[in-house]
C-alpha positions in Angstrom: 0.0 0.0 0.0 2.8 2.6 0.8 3.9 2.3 -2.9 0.9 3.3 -4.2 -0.1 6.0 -1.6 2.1 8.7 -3.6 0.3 7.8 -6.8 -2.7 8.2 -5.5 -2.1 11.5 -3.9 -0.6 12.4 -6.9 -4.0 11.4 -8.7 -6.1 13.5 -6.3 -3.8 16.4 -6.7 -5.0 16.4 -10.7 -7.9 15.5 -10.1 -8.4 18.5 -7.5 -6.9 21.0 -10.0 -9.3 20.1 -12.5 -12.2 19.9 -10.4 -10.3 23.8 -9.4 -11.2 24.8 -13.0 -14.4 23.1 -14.1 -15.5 24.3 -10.5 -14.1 28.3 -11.7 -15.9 28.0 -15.3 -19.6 26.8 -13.4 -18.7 30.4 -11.3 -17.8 32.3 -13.7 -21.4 31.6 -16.1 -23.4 32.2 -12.5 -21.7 35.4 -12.1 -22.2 36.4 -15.5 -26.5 35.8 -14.9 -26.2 38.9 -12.6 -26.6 36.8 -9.5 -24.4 39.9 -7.6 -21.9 39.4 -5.7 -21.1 36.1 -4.5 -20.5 34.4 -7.6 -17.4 36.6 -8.1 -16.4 35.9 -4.3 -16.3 32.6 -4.9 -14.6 32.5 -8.3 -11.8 34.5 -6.8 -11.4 31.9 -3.4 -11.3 29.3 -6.1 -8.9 30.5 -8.2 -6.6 31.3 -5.2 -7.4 27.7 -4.2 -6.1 26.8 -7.7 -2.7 28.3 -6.5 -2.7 26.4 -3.4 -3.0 23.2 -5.3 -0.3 23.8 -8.5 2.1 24.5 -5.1 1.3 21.3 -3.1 1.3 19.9 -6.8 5.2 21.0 -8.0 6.2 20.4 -4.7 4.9 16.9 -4.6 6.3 16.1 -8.0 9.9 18.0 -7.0 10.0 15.6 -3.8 8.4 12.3 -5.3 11.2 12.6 -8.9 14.0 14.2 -7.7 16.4 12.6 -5.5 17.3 15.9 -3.9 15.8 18.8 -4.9 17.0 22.4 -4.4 15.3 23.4 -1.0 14.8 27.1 -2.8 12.6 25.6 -5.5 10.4 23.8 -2.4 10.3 27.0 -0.1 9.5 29.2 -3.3 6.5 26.2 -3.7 5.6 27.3 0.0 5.6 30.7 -0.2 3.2 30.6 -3.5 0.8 28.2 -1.2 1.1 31.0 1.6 0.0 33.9 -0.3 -2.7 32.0 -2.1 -4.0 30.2 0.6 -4.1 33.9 2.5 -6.1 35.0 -0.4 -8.6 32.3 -0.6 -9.3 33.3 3.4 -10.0 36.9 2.9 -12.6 36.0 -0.1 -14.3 33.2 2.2 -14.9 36.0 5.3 -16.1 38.3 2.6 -18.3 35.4 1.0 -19.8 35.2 5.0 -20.4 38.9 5.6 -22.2 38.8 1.9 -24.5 36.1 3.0 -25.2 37.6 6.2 -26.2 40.5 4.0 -24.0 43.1 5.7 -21.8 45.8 3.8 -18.3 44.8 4.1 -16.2 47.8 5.4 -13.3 48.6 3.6 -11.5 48.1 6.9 -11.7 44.5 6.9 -10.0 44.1 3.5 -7.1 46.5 4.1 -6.7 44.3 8.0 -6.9 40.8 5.8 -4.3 42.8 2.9 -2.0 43.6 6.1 -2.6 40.4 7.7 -1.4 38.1 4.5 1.5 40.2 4.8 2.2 39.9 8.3 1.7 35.9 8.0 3.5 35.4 5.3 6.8 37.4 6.8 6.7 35.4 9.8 6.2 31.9 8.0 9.1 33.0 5.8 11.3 33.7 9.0 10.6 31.1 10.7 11.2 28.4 7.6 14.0 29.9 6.6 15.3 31.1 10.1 14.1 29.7 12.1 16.4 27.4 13.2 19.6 29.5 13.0 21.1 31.9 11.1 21.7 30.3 8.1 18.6 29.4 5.6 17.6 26.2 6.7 14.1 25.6 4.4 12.1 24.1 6.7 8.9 24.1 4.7 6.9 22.3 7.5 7.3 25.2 9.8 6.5 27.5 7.2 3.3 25.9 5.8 2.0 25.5 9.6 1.2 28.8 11.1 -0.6 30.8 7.9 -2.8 27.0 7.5 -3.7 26.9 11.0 -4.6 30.4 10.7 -6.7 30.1 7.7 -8.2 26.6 9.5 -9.0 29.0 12.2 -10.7 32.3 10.6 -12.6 29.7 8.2 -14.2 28.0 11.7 -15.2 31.5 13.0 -17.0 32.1 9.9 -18.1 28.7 9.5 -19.3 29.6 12.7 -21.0 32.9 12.5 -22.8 31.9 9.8 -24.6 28.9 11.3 -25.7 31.1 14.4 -26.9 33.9 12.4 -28.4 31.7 9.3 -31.4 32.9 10.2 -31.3 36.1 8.7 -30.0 35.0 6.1 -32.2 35.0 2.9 -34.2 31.9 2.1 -33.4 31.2 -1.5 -29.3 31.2 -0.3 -29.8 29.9 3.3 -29.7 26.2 2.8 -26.6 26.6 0.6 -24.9 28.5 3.4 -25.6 26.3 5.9 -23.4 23.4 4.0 -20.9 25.5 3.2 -20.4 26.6 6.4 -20.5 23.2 7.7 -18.2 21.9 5.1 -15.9 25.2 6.2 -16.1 24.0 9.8 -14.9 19.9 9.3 -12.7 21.0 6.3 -11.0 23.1 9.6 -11.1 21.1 12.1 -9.5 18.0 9.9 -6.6 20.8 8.4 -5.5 21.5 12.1 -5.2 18.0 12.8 -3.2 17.3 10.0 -1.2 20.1 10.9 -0.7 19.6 14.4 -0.6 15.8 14.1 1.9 13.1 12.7 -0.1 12.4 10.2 2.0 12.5 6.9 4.4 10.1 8.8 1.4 7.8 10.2 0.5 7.8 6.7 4.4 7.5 5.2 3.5 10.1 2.1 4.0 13.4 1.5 3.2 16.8 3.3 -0.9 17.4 3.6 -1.4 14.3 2.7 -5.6 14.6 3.2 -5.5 18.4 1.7 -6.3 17.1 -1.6 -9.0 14.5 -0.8 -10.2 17.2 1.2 -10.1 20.1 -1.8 -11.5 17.6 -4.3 -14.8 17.3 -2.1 -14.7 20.7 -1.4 -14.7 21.5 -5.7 -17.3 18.7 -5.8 -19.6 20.5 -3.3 -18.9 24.2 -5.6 -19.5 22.4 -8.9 -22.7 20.6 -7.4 -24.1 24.3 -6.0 -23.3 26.3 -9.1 -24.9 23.6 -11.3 -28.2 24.0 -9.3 -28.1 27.4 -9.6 -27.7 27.1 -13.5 -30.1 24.9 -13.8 -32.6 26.9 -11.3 -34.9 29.2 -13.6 -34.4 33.4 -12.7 -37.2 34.5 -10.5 -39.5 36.2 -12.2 -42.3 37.6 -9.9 -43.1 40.9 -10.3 -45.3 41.6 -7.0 -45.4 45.8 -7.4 -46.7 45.5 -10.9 -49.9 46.3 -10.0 -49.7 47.9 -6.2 -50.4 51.5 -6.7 -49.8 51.6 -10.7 -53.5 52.8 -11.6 -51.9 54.5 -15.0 -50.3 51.7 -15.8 -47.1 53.5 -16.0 -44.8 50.6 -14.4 -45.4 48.4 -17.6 -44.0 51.4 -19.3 -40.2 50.2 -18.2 -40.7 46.4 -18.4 -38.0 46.6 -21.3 -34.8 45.3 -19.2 -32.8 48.0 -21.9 -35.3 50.9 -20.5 -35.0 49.7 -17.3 -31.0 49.9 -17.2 -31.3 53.3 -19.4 -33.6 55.0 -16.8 -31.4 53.4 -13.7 -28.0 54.4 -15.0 -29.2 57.8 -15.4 -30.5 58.3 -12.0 -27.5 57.0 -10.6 -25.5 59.6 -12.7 -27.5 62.4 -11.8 -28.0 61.8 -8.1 -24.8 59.6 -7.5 -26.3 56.1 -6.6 -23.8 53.5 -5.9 -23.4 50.7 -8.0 -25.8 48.1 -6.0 -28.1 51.2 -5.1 -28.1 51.1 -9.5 -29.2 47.4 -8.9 -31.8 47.3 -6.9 -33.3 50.8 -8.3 -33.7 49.0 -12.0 -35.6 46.2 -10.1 -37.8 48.2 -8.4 -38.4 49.9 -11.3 -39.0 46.5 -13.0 -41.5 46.0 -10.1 -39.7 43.8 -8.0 -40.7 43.6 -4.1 -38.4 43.5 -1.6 -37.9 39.5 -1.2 -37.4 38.9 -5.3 -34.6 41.8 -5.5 -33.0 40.4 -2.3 -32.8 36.7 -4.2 -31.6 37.9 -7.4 -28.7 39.9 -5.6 -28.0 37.2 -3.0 -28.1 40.0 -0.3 -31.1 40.0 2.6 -34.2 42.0 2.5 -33.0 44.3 5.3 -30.1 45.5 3.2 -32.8 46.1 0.1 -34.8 47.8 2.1 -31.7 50.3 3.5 -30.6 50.6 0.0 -33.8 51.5 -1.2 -34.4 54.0 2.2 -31.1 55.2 0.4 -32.2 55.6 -3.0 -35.1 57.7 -2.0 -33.4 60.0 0.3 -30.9 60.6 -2.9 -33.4 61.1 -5.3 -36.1 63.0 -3.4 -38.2 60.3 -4.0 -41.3 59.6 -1.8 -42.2 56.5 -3.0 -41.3 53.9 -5.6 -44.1 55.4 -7.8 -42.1 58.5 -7.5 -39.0 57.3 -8.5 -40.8 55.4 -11.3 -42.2 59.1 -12.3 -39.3 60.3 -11.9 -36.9 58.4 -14.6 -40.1 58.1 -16.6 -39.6 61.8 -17.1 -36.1 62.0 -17.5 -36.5 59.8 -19.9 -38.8 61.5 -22.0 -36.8 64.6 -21.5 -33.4 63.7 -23.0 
């Protein structure tokens, strides 16, 4: 069995890089549907994922087919894996805080910009360092501390998520709750394989369970963005006829009206880009609960951005602002 064990970790190494890509291509067509934000969240932690596994890749292959190979090729391998797998944390916390429907603050992406940093000069120290002062290469000691960290902010999200699901919104909550659970075991099992002899218990390589672990991971992406896909666009109009007498709402149906008469009120009154959003779909006559599935954010944030929108516009209700880009249409 211990002959074959690095073939087959070799195996699920490819295997996991392709399931990387097909999982990237299913993201890439959901995010291109408009489904807002999260689609492009996800395509980025799995492209920084894809890093992670061409690094555990080369090194595998470097250590499995050379006899002894340079320790600067293998700690370059590391410090590629580092980075990448500091990436694919920050995009997971910002996937959470999108599901919990709350604005992420440009705070927490500058702390997660400083903190890759921050990691990845103290793993570097340590593996090259760490031991004296000459370069010593121990890759072990490098990979350790930014994967336990990343085990450990992917559990408190994991986390937060499951005790807040709740306010999360329906059409997304299910598919939250697994990832989050798959977030937490995925942890716990990466901090025992860091913190345990298991790659010697085992006799193959370093992370010998992070592939069979990323595979299902990929399988559990592909499987969600398929449903998605496959999952027809909602397309309930509930305002249509709530206090549209004149009829004028059917007036913008046309998605290319629509985007026309949002993009100009967004010039003119300086709407952000997702106030843009969800002012074409109420102008489409979208409720609350419809906009908040399309965008993937919750129907408290619709309703603050649509608070928002009014407040901008001078708007007093969404018949106003209906009225209103119906007439700067017909004025320009």
């Amino acid at each position: 069995m211990g002959g074959a064990m690095p073939y087959l970790v070799l195996a699920s190494l490819l295997l996991a890089l392709l399931s990387a890509v097909a999982a990237s291509t299913l993201l890439a067509l959901v995010g291109r549907r408009g489904s807002g934000e999260m689609p492009v969240l996800a395509l980025r932690a799995e492209i920084a994922l894809a890093f992670v596994l061409l690094a555990n890749l080369g090194g595998f292959i470097a250590e499995s087919l050379i006899k002894a190979p340079d320790p600067r090729l293998l700690f370059a391998l590391m410090s590629l894996a580092n980075l990448a797998l500091g990436a694919m944390t920050w995009q997971f916390a910002a996937l959470s805080v999108a599901a919990l429907g709350g604005k992420r603050p440009a705070a927490l992406d500058a702390a997660f910009i400083l903190g890759i940093v921050a990691v990845y000069v103290v793993s570097v120290y340590f593996a090259a360092f760490g031991s004296g002062p000459e370069p010593a290469y121990d890759n072990r000691v490098g990979f350790l501390i930014p994967s336990i960290l990343s085990a450990l902010c992917a559990s408190v999200c994991g986390a937060t998520v499951l005790l807040r699901s709740a306010g999360i919104v329906p059409e997304i909550r299910g598919t939250a709750r697994i990832c989050a659970v798959a977030a937490l075991v995925i942890s716990v099992i990466s901090i025992l394989n860091e913190t345990m002899p298991l790659a010697r218990l085992l006799g193959v390589a370093q992370l010998p369970l992070s592939p069979f672990i990323l595979l299902g991971m990929n399988a559990l992406v592909i499987s969600l963005a398929w449903r998605s896909l496959n999952k027809p666009a909602s397309t309930a109009r509930p305002e249509v006829d709530k206090g549209n007498p004149d009829g004028e709402l059917e007036a913008l149906l046309d998605e290319a009206k629509v985007e026309e008469a949002a993009r100009r009120l967004a010039t003119e009154f300086g709407l952000s880009e997702r106030e843009r959003e969800v002012a074409a779909l109420a102008l489409s006559g979208y409720g609350n609960a419809a906009i908040a599935e399309r965008l993937f954010i919750s129907s408290f944030t619709v309703k603050n951005h649509l608070h928002a929108i009014l407040g901008k516009t001078g708007a007093a209700t969404r018949l106003g602002l209906l009225r209103m880009a119906l007439s700067r249409r017909s004025t320009r």
